[in-house]
N, C-alpha and C positions, 0 to 999 in steps of 0.2 A: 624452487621454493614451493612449498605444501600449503594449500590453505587451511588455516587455523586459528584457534580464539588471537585477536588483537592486530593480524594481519589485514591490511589493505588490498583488496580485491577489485578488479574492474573488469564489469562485464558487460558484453553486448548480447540483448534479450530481444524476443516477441513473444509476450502473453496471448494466446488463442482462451477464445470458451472453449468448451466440448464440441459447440457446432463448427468447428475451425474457425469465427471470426476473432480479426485480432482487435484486441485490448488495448492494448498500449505495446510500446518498441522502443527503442533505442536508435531504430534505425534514423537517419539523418540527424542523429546528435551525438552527443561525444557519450561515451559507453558511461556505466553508472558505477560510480567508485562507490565502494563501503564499508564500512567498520564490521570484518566477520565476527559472530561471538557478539553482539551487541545491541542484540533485538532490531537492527534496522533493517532487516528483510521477512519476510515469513518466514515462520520456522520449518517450514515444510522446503521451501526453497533451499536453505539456507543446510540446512541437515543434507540436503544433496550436493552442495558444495565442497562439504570438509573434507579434507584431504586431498583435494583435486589439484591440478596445475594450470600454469598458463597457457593457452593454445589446444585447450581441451573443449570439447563442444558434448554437449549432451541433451536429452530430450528429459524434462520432470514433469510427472503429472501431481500437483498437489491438492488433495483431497481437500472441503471445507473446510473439515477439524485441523490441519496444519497450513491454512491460508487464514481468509477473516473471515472464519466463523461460520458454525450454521445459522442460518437465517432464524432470527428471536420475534413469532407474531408480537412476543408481550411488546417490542421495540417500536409497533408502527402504533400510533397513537389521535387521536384525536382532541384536538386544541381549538379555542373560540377565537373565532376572528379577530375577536377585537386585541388579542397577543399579537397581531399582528397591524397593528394600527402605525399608522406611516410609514408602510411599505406600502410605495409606489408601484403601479403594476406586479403586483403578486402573482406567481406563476409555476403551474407542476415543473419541479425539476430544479426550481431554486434550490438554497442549500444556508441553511443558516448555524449558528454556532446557540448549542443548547448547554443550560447548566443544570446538573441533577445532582443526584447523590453520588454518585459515580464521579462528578466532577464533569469539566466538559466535554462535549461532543456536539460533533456535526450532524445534523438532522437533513432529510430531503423532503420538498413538499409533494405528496404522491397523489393529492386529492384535495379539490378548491370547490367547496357549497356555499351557499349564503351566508351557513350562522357558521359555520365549521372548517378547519383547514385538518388534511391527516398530513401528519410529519412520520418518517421512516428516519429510526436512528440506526439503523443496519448499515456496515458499509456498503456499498454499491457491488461489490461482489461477494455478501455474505451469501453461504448456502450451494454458491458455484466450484466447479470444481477448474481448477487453474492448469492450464498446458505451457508451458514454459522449451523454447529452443534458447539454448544458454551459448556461448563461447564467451569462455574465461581468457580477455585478454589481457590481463596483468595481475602479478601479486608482488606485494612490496612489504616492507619493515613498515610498522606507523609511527609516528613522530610524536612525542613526548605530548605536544600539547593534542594532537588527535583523539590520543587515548584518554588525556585528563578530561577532554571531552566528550568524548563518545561516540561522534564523528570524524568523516573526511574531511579536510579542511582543500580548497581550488577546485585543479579540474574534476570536474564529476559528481565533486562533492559539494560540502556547505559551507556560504560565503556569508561571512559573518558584519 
C-alpha cells in the first residue's frame, strides 16, 4: 500500500540540526502514527513521504520555508513585567500561551530585565533547516471516525 491523502502512516524518525545534533526521535517509543494529507506533519516532510511504502527508509532535508518557518524578528517582542505578575520564579525558556490577532500561540521567554520580559513567538525551530532519517514502518486504511477527525486515534496516535 502507497502512502497517500487519508492513509494512516507510522514512522520511526531522528530529526538532526544541520550541526548533526539530534532534535527529537522516536527512538525508545512507539513509532509516530499519522493522518498523511492532513496538515499533521511539516509539509516539507510530508511531501517526501507520498507515495512511499512500508519498510522504506529515507534520508529529508527540509528547508525552513517547508518546516516552521523563517525565523519573524517582528515575532520576538518585548512585554512589561508586570504581564507577568504571578508568575512564580519566571525564567528564560519558560513558555507560555499568547493571544493575538492571529489567535493563540505559544511564546518563549528569551530575555528577563527589571521592567521588561522579551517573549519569542517563533517556534523553537523556526529559520532551521530539518534533517530527518525516516523508516516507514506501517501504512494502513483510516477508520471512518480518524478521518472525521483528522487524526490517528491509539497507538501512536491521539487519545481522546
Amino acid at each position: 500500500m502507497k502512502i497517500e491523502k487519508d492513509k494512516v502512516v507510522s514512522i520511526e524518525y531522528t530529526l538532526r540540526d544541520d550541526g548533526g545534533n539530534i532534535l527529537d526521535s522516536s527512538d525508545g517509543r512507539e513509532p509516530l502514527a499519522y493522518l498523511h494529507g492532513n496538515g499533521n506533519l511539516i509539509p516539507g516532510l510530508e511531501s517526501q513521504l507520498e507515495g512511499r511504502s512500508a519498510n522504506e527508509a529515507l534520508k529529508v532535508s527540509v528547508p525552513p520555508a517547508e518546516g516552521y518557518g523563517e525565523f519573524d524578528a517582528a515575532q520576538v517582542v518585548n512585554v512589561p513585567r508586570d504581564q507577568f505578575a504571578g508568575v512564580a520564579d519566571l525564567a528564560v525558556g519558560m513558555q507560555f500561551t499568547a493571544s493575538g490577532p492571529e489567535g493563540e500561540r505559544v511564546v518563549t521567554v528569551t530575555k528577563i530585565e527589571a521592567d521588561t520580559i522579551t517573549v519569542d513567538g517563533n517556534h523553537p525551530l523556526a529559520g532551521q533547516s530539518l534533517n530527518f532519517d525516516v523508516k516507514i514502518v506501517g501504512v494502513r486504511e483510516a477508520t471512518a471516525d480518524e478521518l472525521s477527525h483528522g487524526h490517528v486515534h491509539g497507538a501512536g496516535g491521539h487519545h481522546h
